[in-house]
N, C-alpha and C positions, 0 to 999 in steps of 0.2 A: 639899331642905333638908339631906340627908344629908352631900353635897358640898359644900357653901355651906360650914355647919359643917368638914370637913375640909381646907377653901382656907382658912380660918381659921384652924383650927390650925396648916399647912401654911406660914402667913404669920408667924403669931408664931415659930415655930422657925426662922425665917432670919435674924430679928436684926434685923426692919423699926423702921424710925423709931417710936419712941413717941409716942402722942397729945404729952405736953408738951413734947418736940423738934417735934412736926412745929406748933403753934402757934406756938413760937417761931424757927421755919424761916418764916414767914410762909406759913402753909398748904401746907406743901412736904411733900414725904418727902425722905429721901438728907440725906444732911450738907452743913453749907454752910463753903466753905473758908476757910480763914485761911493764908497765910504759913507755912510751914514753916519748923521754927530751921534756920539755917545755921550752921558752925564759921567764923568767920574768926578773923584774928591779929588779939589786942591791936593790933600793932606792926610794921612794917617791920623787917627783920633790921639795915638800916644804917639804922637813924633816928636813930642818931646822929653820922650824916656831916655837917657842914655843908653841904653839896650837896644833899640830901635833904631838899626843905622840903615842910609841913602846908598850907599856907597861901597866895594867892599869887593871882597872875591864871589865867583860867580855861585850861580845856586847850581851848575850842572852835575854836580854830583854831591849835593848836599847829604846824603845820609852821611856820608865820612866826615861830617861833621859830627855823630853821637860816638865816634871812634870807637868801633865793636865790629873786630873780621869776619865773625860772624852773619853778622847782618851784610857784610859785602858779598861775602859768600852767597848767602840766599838770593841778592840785588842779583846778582850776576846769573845763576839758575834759572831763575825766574826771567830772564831776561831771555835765554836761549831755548828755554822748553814752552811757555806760557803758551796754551793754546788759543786763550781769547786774544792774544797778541799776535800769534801768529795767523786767525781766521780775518784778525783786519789790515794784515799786511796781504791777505789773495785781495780783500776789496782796492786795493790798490791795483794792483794787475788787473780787477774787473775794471776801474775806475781809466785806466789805461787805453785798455782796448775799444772801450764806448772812445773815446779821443781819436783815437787811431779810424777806426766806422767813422765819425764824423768827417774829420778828416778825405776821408776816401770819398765822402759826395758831394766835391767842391770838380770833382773830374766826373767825364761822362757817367751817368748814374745804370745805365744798360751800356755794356759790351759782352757780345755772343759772337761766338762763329759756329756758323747753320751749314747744314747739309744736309743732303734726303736724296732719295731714291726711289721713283714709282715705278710700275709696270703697267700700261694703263689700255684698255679695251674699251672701242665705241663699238656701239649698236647699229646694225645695219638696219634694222627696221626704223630707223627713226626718219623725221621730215632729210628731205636733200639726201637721202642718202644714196644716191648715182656719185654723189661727191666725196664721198667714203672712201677713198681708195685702199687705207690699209687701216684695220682695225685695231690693231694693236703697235702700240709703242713705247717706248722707253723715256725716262726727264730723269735727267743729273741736273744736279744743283748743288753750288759751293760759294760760299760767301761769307758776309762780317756784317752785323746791326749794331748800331750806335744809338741811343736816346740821351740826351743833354739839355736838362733845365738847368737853364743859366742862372746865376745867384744874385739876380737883377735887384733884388730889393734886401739881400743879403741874411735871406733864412738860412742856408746854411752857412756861415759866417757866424750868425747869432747863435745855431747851434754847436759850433765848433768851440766861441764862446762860451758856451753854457758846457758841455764835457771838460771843459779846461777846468775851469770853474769846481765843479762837480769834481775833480782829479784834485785839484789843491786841499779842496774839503775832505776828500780819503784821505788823503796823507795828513794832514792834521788832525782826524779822528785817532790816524793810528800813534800819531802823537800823544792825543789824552788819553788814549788808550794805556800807553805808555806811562805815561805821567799818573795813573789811577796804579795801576798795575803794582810802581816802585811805592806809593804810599801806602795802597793795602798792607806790602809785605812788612813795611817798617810798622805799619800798627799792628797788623799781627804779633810778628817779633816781637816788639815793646810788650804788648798783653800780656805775650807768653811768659816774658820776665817777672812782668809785674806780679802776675798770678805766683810765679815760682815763688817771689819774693814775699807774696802774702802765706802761702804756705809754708816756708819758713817762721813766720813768725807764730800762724797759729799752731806750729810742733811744740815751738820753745813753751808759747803758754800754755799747751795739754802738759808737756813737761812739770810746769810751775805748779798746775793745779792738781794733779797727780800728790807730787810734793804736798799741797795743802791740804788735798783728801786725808793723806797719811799722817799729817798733823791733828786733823781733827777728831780721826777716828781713833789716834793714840789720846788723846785728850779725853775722849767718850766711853776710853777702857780703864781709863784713870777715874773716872769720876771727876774731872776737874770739869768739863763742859755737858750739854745736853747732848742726845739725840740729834736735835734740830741741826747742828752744826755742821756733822752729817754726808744729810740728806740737801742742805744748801751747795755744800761744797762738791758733795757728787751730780747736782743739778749745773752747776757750774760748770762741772766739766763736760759732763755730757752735753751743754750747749755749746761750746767749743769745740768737739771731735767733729761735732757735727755739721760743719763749716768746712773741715778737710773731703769729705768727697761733694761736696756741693764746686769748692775750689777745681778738685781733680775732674770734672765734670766740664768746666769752663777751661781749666790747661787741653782737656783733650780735641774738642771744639778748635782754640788756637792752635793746636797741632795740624788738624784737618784743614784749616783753610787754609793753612799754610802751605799745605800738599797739592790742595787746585791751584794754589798761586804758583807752583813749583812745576807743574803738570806732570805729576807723577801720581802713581798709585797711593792712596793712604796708608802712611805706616809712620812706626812708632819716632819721630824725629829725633828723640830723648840722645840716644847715642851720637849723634851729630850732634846737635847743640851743646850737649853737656851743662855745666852750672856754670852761669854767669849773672853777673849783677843788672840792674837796672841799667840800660842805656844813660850816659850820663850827657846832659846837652851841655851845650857853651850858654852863657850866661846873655849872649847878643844872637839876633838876628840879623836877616841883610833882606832888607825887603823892596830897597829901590821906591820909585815915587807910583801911586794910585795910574797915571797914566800910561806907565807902562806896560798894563795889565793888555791893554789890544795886544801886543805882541809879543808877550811871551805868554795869553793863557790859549794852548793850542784850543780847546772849547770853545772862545770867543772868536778866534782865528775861522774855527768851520763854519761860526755861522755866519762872519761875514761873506765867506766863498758861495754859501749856500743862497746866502742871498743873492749874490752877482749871478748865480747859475740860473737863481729862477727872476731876474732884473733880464737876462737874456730869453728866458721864455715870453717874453712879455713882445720883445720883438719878432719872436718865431708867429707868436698867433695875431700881430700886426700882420705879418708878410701874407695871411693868407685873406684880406683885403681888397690884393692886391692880382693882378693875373699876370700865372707861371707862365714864362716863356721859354722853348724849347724846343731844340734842333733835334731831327731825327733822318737818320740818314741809314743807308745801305749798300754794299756794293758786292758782286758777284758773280757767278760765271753759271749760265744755263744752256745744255745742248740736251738733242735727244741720245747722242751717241757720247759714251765715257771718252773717246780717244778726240772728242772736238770741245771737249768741258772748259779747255784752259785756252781755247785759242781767242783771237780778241773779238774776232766777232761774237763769241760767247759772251761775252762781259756786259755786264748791266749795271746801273747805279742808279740812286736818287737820294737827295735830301730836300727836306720839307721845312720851313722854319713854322714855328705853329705857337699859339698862344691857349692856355685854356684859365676862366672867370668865373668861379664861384660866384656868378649874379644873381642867382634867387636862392643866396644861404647864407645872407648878413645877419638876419634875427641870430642867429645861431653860432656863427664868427662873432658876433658883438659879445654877447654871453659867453664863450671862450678865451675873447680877452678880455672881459670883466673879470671871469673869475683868475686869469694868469697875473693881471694887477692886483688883484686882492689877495692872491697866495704869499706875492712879492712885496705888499705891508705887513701881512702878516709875520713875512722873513726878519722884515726889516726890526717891526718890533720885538720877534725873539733875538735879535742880535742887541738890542740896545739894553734888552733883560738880563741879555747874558752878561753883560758887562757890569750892572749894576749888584747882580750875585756876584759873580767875582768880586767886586769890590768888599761884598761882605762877608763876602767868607774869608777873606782875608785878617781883615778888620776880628773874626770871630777865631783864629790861629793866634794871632796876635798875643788876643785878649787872653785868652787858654794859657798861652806861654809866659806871660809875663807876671798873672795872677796864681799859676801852678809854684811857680818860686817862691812869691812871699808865702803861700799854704804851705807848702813845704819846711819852710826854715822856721813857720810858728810851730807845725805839728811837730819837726824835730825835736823842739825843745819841751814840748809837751809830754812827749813819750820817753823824753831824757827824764820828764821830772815824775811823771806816772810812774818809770820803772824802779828810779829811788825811794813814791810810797810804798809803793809793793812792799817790798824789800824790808825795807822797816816796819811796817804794818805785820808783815808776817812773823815779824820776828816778836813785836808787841803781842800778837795771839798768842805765841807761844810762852810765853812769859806770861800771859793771863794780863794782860793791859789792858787790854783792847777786846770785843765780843766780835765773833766771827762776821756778820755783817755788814761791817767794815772792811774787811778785807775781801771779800764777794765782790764789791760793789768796785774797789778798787782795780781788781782783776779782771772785772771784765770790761772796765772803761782802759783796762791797759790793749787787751785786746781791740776794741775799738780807733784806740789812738794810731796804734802800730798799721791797722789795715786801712786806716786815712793814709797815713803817712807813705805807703805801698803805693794807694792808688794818686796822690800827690805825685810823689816822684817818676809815678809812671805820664804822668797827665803833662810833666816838663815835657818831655819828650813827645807825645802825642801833640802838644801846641808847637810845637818845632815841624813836626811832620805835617799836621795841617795848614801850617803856613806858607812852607815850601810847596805842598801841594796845590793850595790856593795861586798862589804866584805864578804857576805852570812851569815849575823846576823840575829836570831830570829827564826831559824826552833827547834832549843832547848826548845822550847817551849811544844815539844810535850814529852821532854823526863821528865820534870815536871810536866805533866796532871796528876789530879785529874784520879783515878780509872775510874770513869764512860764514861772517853774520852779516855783511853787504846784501842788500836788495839786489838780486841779479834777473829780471824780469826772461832773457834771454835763457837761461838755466831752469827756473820754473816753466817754460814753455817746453822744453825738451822734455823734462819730468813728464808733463801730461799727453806728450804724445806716449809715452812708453809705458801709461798706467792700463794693465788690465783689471777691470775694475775688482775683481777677486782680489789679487795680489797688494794693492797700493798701500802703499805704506808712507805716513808723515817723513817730510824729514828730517832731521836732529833738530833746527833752528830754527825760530819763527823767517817771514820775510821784516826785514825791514826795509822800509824805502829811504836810499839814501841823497837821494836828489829830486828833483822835478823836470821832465824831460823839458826839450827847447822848445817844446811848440806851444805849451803851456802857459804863454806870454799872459801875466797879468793887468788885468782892467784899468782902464786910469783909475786912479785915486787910491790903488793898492800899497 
């Protein structure tokens, strides 16, 4: 009684759930979560750009806004081969089945059916043994065990809780999953163009300089210029060849990662793609308001589940505080003879109601749930972190897209006007106007303009794709698949009974998960 009493007192000193929280917990102990505030902006920094709209069609398939079939093409491959999208569509199925166990010890936690069989010999030499009459005998036994720790203070409740929790957080992993996946591939793409497009342009100025080598060296055969003129011009060129495999070095790179994003083997994508221009963006974005960002960046989404999952462990390592209570029962049938096993005088039963009290292991239960609240700020404050990147990385798409534009339409006009000195500049050397170092200087500042102007027009498009991406656009993707890309938890279960592990083979399509089963009931404040 003494101990009872000081588990008592031992329990009120830690701060346990009060009788009218834990009613209003629905017979729980531990706190039940709500949402944590997050800081977001009023306001976009350029919300007052006309380019920067609230409002709009959706982002669920935003690449087909840089309109290039290309690029839908690869969205869509990538979509159905992607390995690392398809190993966090099994965490979803693992994320499943923990729900489902949970689930399952809310009922009797032991059910067995027993039975045995002895042959059994006493000793005649032993005390009494005039009382011995037959030394050997037979024991049949048939029956059923039941153990049931009732969910008195609602540890598993909490834990059921917590796998739900933990099941909503897979599926939006696989969401950002998704949502990384479709950005990678568009900035790969884009790369790969932009690169194309920079190697275009350093062919034309090997072309040009080529061109001016032959000028100068017919000049240097004439007598009209030096030497020096040359050896400038041949320096010239040779710093511009040599920009094409440094280029082809960085195309082959965007080829390859385009191939793990595709999950396929590396090979040459050249013939597939073929030549195309620069992705070309729309002049607007559609970025809706900073508060939206809790619910459409699936990354912010996980960490709030993650938090509720471990907001419910908090109440799992209350409950052990507390003492399990638990029915144990038995019932069955014992004779010495098989043919008398099932009759009623065979039949036996009992049940026990029984309580067991962790009373000298609170130092240690305290410390347990110390550290399960401090895991669960620690949650809390990566959820409020997450929010506040989101915010800027948003803010940092934005910025990219809206400043790529004006760089772009200065450097067009710049390499509009660079390629007019060219031009005349070269045609002045020729005609002896002008000393070759003039037109060096202008050649390779043409070069320079043109491979700004590449990496300009590619950065439009990269500030479009990292905005969308920022914003958590494109994981809706999977809620319009085609039947044969449906998450079918029931079909990959068949699958894994029929894997010999020699034989097993992927299958074409990652999983996706297309819904949240019903049991998975979300937390207040969800």
């Amino acid at each position: 009684m003494r101990s009872a009493r000081a588990a008592c007192l031992a329990a009120l000193l830690c701060g346990c759930t009060a009788p009218g929280e834990y009613f209003r917990n629905g017979f729980k102990v531990g706190p039940n979560f709500r949402r944590p505030p997050a800081e977001a902006s009023k306001d976009w920094i350029d919300a007052s750009d006309t380019r920067v709209r609230k409002s709009g069609e959706s982002d669920a398939a935003w690449w087909k806004a840089l309109n290039d079939s290309k690029l839908d093409a690869l969205i869509d491959d990538a979509y159905r081969q992607n390995l690392t999208l398809r190993e966090a569509g099994w965490r979803v199925l693992t994320a499943r089945s923990k729900l489902d166990y949970s689930i399952g010890n809310l009922f009797p936690q032991k059910q067995e059916a027993v039975g045995g069989y002895s042959r059994n010999a006493l000793s005649r030499e032993v005390a009494n043994r005039p009382y011995v009459s037959e030394p050997y005998d037979n024991q049949w036994q048939f029956g059923a065990e039941a153990s049931w720790e009732l969910d008195f203070w609602g540890r598993f409740r909490r834990a059921i809780e917590q796998s739900s929790a933990q099941l909503d957080a897979s599926v939006d992993n696989y969401d950002d999953v998704l949502v990384t996946l479709l950005a990678d591939v568009a900035n790969s793409y884009v790369e790969y163009r932009t690169i194309e497009q920079q190697l275009v342009y350093v062919r034309a100025n090997v072309a040009l300089q080529r061109q001016t080598l032959d000028i100068a060296r017919a000049r240097f055969q004439s007598g009209e210029s030096a030497e020096l003129d040359v050896d400038q011009a041949q320096s010239t060129l040779s710093q511009t060849e040599a920009q094409v495999p440094q280029l082809d070095i960085r195309s082959r790179q965007a080829n390859n990662r385009l191939c793990v994003l595709l999950g396929v083997p590396t090979i040459d994508l050249r013939p597939r793609l073929s030549d195309a221009p620069i992705p070309t963006a729309p002049n607007e974005v559609v970025v809706g308001i900073p508060a939206d960002l809790l619910r459409r960046r699936p990354d912010v989404r996980r960490e709030e589940r993650l938090a509720a999952a471990q907001c419910a462990a908090v109440g799992i390592a209350e409950s052990d505080f507390y003492p399990a209570i638990s029915i144990i029962g038995n019932l069955g049938w014992q004779a010495q003879h098989f043919d008398d096993a099932f009759q009623s005088r065979a039949f036996e039963a009992s049940v026990s109601p029984s309580y067991a009290w962790k009373v000298l292991n609170y130092g240690r239960l305290l410390s347990v749930y110390h550290l399960e609240a401090a895991q669960f700020q620690q949650m809390v404050a990566s959820y409020e972190n997450a929010v506040l990147t989101a915010n800027a990385e948003v803010e940092d798409g934005i910025v990219r897209f809206l400043k790529s534009q004006q760089q772009a339409t200065a450097l067009a006009e710049s390499v509009s006007a660079a390629e007019k000195a060219v031009q005349v500049s070269l045609a002045q050397y020729k005609a002896g106007m002008v000393d070759f170092n003039r037109v060096s200087l202008l050649e390779q500042n043409l070069v320079q303009q043109q491979d700004q102007l590449a990496q300009a027009k590619g950065n439009i498009a990269l500030g479009l794709v990292a905005t969308y991406r920022a914003l958590g656009g494109g994981w809706q993707i999977r809620e319009r698949s085609p039947a044969d890309l449906k998450f079918d938890p029931a079909k990959m279960r068949d699958d894994m009974r029929e894997w010999p592990a020699a034989d097993y083979k992927p299958s074409p399509t990652p999983g996706v998960p297309s819904d949240k089963p019903a049991d998975a009931a979300e937390p207040s404040g969800r």
